[in-house]
N, C-alpha and C positions, 0 to 999 in steps of 0.2 A: 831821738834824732841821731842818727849816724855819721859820724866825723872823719874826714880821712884823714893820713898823717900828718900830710903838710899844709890842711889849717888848724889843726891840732897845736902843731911845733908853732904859726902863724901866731895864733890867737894866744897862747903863752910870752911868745913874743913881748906883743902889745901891750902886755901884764907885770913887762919890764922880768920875765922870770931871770935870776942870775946865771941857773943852769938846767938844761933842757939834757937828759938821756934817755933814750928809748932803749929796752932790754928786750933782747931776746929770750923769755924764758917759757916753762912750761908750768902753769898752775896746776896744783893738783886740791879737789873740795871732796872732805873726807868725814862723812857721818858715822857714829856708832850711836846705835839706840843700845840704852842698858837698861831700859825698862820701857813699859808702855808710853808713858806720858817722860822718860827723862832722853835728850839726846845731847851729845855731844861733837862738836863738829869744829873741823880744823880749816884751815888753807894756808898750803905753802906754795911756795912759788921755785924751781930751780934753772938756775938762770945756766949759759952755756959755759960759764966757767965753773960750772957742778955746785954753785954756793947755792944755801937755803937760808930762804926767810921762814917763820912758821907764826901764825897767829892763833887761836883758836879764838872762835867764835861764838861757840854754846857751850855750856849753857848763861855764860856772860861774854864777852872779848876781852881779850887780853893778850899783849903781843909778845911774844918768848924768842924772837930776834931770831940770829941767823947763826947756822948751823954748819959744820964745814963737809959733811957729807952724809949721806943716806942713811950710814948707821947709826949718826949722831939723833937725825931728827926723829927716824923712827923708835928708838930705846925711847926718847923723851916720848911719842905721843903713848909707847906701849904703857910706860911708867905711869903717865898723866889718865888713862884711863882705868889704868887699875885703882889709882888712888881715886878717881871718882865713882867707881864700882864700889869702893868699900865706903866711901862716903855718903853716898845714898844710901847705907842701910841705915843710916843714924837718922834717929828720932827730931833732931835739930836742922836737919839739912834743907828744909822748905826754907826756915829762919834764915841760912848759912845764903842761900840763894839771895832772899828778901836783900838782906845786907848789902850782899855783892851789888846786886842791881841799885839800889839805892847807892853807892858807891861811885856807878857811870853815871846815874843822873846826877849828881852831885859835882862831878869832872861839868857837865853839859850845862848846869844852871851859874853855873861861875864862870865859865866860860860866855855866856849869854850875860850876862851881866857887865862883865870887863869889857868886851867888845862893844857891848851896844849902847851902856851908860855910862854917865860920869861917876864912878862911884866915890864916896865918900873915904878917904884912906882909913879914919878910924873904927866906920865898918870893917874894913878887911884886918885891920888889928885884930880886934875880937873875933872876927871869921877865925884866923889863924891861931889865937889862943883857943878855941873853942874845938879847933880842929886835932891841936896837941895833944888836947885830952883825951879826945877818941883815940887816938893815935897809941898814948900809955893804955888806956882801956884794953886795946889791941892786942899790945905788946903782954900786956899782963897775960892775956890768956893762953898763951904760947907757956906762958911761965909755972901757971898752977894747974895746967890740962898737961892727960898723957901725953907722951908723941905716939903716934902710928908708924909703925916701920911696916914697911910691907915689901923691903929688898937691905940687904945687908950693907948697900953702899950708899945709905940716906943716914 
């Protein structure tokens, strides 16, 4: 169903929104396939005061904020796809995916949860101890795995 502006701004309104801005910008959606079945795809947005937001979207989302100019976002997606170019050769990187995506549905199933139910607080204690742990689990692996440099200023 197609809305025009001004029951757009209307119906935000009536939602009590605190602040309503409409931007002028120009989205740009930017796929790289780096294999058959892997792709990667971004959307940024550059509004008329040349600022950049940039998200990427594949092969999970994740929002990597705003940018202050063309050369800032582009080096980042050049970087960001090279480091998934070398990623995908790893033997682990289905697992590395698996993870990720369980990651947003895990943000979606608590988020459903908070919202819709009354939840018990010392569920979310132990949610949150439970969470820490993965968290050190994490952190460790950063700790006793290589790093990968694939540019001298990482």
């Amino acid at each position: 169903m197609y809305m025009n502006e001004e029951l757009i701004q209307e119906k935000l309104e009536e939602m009590n929104a605190t602040k309503i801005q409409k931007l002028d910008s120009q989205m740009y959606l930017v796929n790289f396939d780096l294999k058959e079945d892997m792709r990667i795809s971004y959307v940024f947005n550059i509004t008329r005061e040349g600022k950049y937001f940039l998200q990427r979207m594949r092969p999970y989302s994740m929002v990597h904020g705003k940018f202050s100019n063309e050369y800032e976002v582009l080096s980042f997606i050049k970087h960001d796809v090279e480091k998934f170019q070398n990623a995908a050769n790893s033997t682990n990187f289905i697992k590395f995916l698996e993870i990720s995506n369980k990651g947003l549905q895990l943000t979606e199933e608590i988020e459903n949860a908070f919202l819709n139910y009354n939840v018990d607080g010392e569920i979310l204690d132990e949610l949150n101890e439970r969470m820490e742990e993965v968290f050190d689990q994490i952190y460790l692996l950063s700790d006793i795995s290589r790093r990968v440099l694939l540019h001298e200023d990482e």
